[in-house]
C-alpha positions in Angstrom: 59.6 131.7 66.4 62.1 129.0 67.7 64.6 129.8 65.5 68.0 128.2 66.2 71.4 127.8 64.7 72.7 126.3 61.0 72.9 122.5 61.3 75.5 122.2 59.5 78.4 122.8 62.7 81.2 123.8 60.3 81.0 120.7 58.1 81.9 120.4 54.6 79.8 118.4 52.1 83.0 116.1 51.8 82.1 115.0 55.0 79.0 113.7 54.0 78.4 109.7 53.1 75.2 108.1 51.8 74.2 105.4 53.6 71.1 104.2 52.1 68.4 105.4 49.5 64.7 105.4 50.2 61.4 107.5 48.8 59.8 110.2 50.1 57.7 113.0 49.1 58.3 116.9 47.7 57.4 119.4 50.4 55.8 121.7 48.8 54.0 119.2 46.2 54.0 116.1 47.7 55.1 114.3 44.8 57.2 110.6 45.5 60.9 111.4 44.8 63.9 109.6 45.9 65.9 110.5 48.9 68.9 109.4 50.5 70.0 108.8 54.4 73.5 110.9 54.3 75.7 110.9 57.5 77.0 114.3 58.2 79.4 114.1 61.4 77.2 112.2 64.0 74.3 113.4 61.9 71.7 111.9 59.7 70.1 113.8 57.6 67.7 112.9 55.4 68.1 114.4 51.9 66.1 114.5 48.5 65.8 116.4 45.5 62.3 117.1 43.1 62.5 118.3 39.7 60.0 121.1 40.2 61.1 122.6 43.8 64.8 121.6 44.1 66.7 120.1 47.2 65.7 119.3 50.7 67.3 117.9 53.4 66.2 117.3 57.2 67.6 116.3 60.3 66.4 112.4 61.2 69.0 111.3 63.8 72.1 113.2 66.2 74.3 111.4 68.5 74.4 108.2 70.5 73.1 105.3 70.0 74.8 105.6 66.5 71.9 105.0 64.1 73.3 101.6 62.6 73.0 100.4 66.3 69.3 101.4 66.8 67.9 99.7 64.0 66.5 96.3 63.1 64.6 94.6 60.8 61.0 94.3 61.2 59.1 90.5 60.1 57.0 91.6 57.8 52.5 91.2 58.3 50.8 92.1 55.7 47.0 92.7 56.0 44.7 90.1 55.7 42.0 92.4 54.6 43.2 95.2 52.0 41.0 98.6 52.1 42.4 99.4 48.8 44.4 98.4 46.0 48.4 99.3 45.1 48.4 101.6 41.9 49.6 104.5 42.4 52.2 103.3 45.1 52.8 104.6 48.9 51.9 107.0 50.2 48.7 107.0 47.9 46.8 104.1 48.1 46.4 103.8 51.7 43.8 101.8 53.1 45.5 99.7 54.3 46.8 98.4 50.4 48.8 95.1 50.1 51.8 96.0 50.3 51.7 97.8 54.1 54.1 95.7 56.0 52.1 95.7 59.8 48.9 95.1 61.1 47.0 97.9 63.2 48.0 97.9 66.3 46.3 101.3 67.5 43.5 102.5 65.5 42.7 106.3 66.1 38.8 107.2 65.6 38.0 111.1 65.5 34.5 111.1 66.9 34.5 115.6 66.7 36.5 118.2 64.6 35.3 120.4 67.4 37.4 121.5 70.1 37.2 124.1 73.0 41.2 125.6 72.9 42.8 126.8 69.7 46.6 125.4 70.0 49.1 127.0 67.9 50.0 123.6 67.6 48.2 120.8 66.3 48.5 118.2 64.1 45.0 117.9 63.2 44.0 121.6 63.2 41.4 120.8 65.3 38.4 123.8 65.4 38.6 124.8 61.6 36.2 122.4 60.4 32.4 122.9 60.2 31.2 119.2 59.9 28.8 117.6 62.2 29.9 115.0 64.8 29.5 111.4 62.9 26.5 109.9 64.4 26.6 106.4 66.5 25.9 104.8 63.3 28.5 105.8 61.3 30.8 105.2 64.7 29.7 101.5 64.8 30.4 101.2 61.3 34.0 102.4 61.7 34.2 99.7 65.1 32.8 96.8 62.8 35.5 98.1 59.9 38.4 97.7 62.1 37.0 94.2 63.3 36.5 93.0 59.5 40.5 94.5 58.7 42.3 92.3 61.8 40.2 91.6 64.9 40.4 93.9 68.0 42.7 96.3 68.4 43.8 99.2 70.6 41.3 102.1 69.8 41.9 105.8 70.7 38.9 107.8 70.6 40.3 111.4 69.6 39.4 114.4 67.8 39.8 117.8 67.8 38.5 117.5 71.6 36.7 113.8 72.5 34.9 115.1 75.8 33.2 118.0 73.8 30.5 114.7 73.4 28.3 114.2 76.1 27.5 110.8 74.7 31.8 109.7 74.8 30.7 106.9 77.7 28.2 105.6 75.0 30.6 105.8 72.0 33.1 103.6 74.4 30.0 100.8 75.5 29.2 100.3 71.8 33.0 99.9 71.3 33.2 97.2 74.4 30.7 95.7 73.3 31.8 94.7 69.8 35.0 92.9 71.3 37.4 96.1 71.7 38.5 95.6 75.0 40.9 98.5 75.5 39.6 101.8 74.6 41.7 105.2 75.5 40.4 108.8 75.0 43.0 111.6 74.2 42.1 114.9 75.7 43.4 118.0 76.8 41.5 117.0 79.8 39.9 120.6 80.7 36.4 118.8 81.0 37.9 115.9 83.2 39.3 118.7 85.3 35.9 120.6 86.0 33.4 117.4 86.0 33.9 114.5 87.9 30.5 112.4 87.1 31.4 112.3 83.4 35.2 110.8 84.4 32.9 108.4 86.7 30.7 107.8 83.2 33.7 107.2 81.5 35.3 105.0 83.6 31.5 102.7 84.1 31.8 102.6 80.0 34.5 100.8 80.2 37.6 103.3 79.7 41.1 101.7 79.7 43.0 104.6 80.2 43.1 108.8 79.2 46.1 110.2 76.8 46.2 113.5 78.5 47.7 116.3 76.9 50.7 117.5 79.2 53.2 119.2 78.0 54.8 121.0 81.2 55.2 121.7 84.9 55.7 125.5 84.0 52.3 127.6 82.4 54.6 129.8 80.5 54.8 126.5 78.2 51.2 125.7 77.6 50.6 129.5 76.8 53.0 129.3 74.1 51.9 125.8 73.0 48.5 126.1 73.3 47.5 129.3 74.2 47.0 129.7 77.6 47.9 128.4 80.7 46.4 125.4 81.8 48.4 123.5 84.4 46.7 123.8 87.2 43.6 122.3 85.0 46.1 119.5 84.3 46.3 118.5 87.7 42.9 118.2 88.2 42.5 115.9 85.6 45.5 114.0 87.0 43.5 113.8 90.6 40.0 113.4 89.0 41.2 110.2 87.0 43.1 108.9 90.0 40.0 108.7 91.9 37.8 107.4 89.5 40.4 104.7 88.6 41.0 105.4 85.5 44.4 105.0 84.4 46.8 108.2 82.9 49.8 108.4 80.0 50.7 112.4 79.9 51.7 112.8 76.5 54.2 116.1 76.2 54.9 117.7 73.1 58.5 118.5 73.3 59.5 121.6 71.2 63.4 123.1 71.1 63.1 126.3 73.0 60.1 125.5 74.4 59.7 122.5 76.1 62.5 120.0 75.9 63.7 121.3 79.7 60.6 119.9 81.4 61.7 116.3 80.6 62.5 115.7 83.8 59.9 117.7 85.8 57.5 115.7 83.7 59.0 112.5 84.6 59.1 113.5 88.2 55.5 114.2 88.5 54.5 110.9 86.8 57.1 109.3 89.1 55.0 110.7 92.2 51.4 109.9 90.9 52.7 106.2 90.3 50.2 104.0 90.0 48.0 106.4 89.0 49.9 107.4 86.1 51.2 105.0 83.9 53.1 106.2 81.2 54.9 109.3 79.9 54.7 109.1 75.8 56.9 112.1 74.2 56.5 113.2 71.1 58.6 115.7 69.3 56.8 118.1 67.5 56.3 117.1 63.6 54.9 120.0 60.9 51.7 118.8 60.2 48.5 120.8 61.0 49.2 123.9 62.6 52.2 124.9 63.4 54.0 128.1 63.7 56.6 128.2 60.6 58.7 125.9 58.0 60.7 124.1 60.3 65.1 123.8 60.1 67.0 120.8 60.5 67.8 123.3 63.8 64.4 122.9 65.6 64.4 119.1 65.2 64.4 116.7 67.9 65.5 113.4 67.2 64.9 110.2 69.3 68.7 109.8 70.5 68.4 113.5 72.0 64.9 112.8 73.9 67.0 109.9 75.3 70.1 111.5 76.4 67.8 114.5 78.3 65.7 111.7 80.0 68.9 110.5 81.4 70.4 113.8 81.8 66.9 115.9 83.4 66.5 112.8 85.7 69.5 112.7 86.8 70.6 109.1 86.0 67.7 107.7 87.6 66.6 106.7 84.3 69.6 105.6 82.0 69.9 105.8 78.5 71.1 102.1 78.2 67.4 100.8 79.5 65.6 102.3 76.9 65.0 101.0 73.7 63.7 100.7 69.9 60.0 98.5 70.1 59.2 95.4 68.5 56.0 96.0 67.0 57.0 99.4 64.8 59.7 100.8 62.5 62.6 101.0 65.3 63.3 104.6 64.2 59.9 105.5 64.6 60.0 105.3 68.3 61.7 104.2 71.9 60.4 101.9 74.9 61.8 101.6 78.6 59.3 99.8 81.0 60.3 100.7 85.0 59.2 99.2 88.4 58.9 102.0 90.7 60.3 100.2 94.4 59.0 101.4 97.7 62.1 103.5 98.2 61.7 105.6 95.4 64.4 103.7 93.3 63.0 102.8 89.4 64.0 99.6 88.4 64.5 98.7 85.2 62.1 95.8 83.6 63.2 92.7 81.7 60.5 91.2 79.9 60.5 87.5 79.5 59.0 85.6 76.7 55.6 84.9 79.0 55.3 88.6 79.0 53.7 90.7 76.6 56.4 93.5 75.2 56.9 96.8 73.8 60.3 96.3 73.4 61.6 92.9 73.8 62.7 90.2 71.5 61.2 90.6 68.3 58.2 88.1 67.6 57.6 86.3 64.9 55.8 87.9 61.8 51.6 87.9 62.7 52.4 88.5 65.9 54.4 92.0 66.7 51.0 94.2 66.3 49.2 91.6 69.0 51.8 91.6 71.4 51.8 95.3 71.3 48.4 95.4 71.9 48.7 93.0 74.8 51.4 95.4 76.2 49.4 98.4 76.1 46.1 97.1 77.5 48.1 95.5 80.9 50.1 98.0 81.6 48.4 101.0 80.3 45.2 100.5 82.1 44.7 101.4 85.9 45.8 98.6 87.9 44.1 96.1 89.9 44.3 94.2 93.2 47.5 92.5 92.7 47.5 88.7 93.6 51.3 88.4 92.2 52.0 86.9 96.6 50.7 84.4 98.2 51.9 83.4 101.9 53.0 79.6 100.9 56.4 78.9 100.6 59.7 80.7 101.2 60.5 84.8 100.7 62.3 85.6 97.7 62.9 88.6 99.5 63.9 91.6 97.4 62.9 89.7 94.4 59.0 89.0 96.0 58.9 93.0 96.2 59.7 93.5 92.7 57.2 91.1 91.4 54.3 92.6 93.9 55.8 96.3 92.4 54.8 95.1 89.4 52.0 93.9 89.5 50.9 97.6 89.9 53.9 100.3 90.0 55.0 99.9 86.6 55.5 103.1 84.8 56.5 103.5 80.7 58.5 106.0 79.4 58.1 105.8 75.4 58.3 107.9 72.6 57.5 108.2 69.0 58.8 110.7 65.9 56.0 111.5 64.0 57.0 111.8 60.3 56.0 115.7 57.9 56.7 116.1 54.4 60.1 117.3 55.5 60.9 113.9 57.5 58.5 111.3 55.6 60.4 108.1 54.9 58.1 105.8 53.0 60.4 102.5 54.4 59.4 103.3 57.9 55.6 104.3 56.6 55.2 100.7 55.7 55.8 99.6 59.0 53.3 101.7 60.5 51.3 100.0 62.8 49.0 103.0 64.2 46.0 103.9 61.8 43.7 106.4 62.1 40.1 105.6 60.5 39.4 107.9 57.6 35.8 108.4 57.6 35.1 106.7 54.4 36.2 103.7 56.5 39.9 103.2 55.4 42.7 102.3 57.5 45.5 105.3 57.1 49.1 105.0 58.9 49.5 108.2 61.3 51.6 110.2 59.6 50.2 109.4 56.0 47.0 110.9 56.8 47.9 113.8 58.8 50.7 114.5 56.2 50.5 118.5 54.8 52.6 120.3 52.3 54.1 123.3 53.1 51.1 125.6 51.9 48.6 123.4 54.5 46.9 121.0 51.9 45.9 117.7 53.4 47.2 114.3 51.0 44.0 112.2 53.3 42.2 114.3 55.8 39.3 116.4 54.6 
């Protein structure tokens, strides 16, 4: 499935220059072994060798920007409240230990390992486990955690499938009322398609905003990635959350052969459902979970290409040059343009000044980068409200007095992030992970860390 062609375009290894060493794990035994970043033509790949299973290498970076260009160095914030000691050394004492280089900025919480489709894709293998829904207790303990390891962050209440709990508009009150005061839900959205007074119960709990799963304008796609079709259910959700006031970030999984064409349909739509929609948040796929096969270098997709096909499926209307690595995260790890969507269609790219709060603006000073992001997140992610940016006193700015009404409202994010496998994993860029996900024994574990599988399946942190 997906297969596609040798990555190595007619290139000798003579071609090839190391550029810098890092660690990473063995695939197939997740053991910590060196590996090197090794340019190959306009390629990076990422390369590594373990004594037991031999060489590996992976695709990390293609094309323009040049990868020099895209990077730069993140300020270092270490947590003020360790989970765990460093011993064995990263990726194994997550917790957060010492020596993690970022505070959370989004802290996933898995309230079900149920879910009602069965995706050929999915990073958390949603449906195969047996154990019971943790109870309100144990979900107030994990809230109280997360206050005790940094204060409030951004918290997205996932799963398998969130809405399979009737009692999700409780689950966010107890969360709002401990101080959190941006929660999001990520759903495939099937019960926010078909039940409108529980999108009205979520929305009175205090929801910030839904992560809907969207990966297409075209059902041919969602039966392939997740096994049937589903648009039209999509949609719904789309108009149910619209009403309701509750505001939407579609979150495609883009997959070579797939889904990268529906870039720009996907932009388009959220384009059109503008303020209602406030983000589109691609994500590449990564081979943790379930997925279909062992992935190539071939079947990669790496940020610079996700870039170039949002400037080329669009059109031009977004460019390339106006999007950009964030502040508060590894900048390989992911991309940021922010847009003001103008009466006549046009999207205009946004500046942030200092007064704003930034995904993707000058870097802050260390202590600060996982605050500002969630700053960013909770204003513009959330549904917007009555804007009060105008006021009838004084001269028009004209053109300029439209843009800052726009944005007071018609703001829309296109973003990004590269997950990391045991294929991809760079411990540098682990370090400066900034988006945990609660184990249930109440440690803090970067994304990737505790989603991260071997080859044969086994789990390094997740049950």
């Amino acid at each position: 499935m997906w297969k596609t062609g040798s990555i190595s375009g007619g290139k000798t290894v003579s071609d090839r220059v190391v550029l810098s060493s890092t660690e990473s794990v063995c695939p197939e035994c997740l053991e910590v072994i060196t590996a090197r970043r090794v340019r190959h033509g306009d390629r990076i790949m990422l390369c590594k060798d373990c004594p037991a299973h031999g060489h590996f290498e992976t695709l990390i970076w293609s094309g323009d920007p040049p990868y020099e260009s895209w990077g730069s160095p993140n300020a270092p914030s270490y947590p003020d409240l360790p989970g765990t000691q460093s011993e064995k050394g990263c990726p194994l004492d997550c917790g957060l230990c010492p020596e993690h280089r970022q505070h959370t900025c989004c802290a996933l919480v898995e309230v079900t390992g149920r879910c009602n489709l069965r995706c050929p894709v999915c990073y958390a293998n949603a449906g195969d486990s047996d154990e019971p829904d943790p109870d309100m207790d144990t979900i107030r303990n994990w809230y109280e955690r997360l206050l005790a390891a940094g204060g409030p962050c951004v918290v997205q209440l996932s799963g398998g499938e969130p809405t399979l709990r009737d009692d999700l508009p409780e689950i966010i009150a107890l969360g709002r009322s401990l101080g959190f005061d941006f929660i999001q839900v990520n759903t495939n959205g099937l019960r926010l398609a078909r039940d409108p007074a529980y999108v009205r119960a979520l929305r009175d709990a205090g929801l910030g905003c839904v992560g809907l799963q969207f990966d297409a304008m075209a059902d041919e796609v969602y039966v392939t990635l997740r096994g049937r079709p589903l648009l039209a259910g999509k949609l719904r959700a789309v108009q149910q959350c619209s009403v309701a006031g509750i505001g939407v970030v579609l979150v495609p999984t883009l997959v070579r052969g797939v889904s990268l064409d529906q870039i720009g349909g996907i932009i388009d739509f959220a384009i059109r459902h503008v303020p209602s929609v406030r983000a589109v948040h691609f994500q590449p796929i990564s081979y943790f979970g379930r997925y279909p096969e062992r992935p190539s270098s071939g079947e990669r997709i790496t940020i610079p290409e996700i870039i170039g096909q949002i400037e080329l499926q669009t059109e031009g209307r977004i460019m390339a040059e106006n999007i950009k690595p964030p502040a508060g995260q590894n900048s390989y790890c992911s991309f940021n343009g922010n847009f003001v969507l103008m009466p006549d269609g046009e999207l205009k790219p946004w500046t942030f000044h200092d007064s704003k709060p930034s995904c993707c603006g000058p870097r802050p000073p260390p202590g600060q980068t996982a605050r500002r992001a969630r700053q960013f997140v909770a204003h513009y992610w959330s549904a917007p409200g009555e804007s009060r940016c105008r006021t009838s006193q004084g001269p028009s700015l004209g053109e300029w007095d439209e843009f800052i009404e726009r944005a007071a409202s018609h703001t829309l994010c296109i973003s990004g992030m590269a997950f990391q496998d045991a294929w991809s994993l760079d411990l540098d860029r682990l370090r400066d992970c900034c988006v945990h996900a609660m184990h249930p024994d109440g440690r803090l574990i970067p994304f990737c860390a505790y989603n991260l599988t071997d080859a044969s399946g086994r789990s390094l942190y997740r049950r």
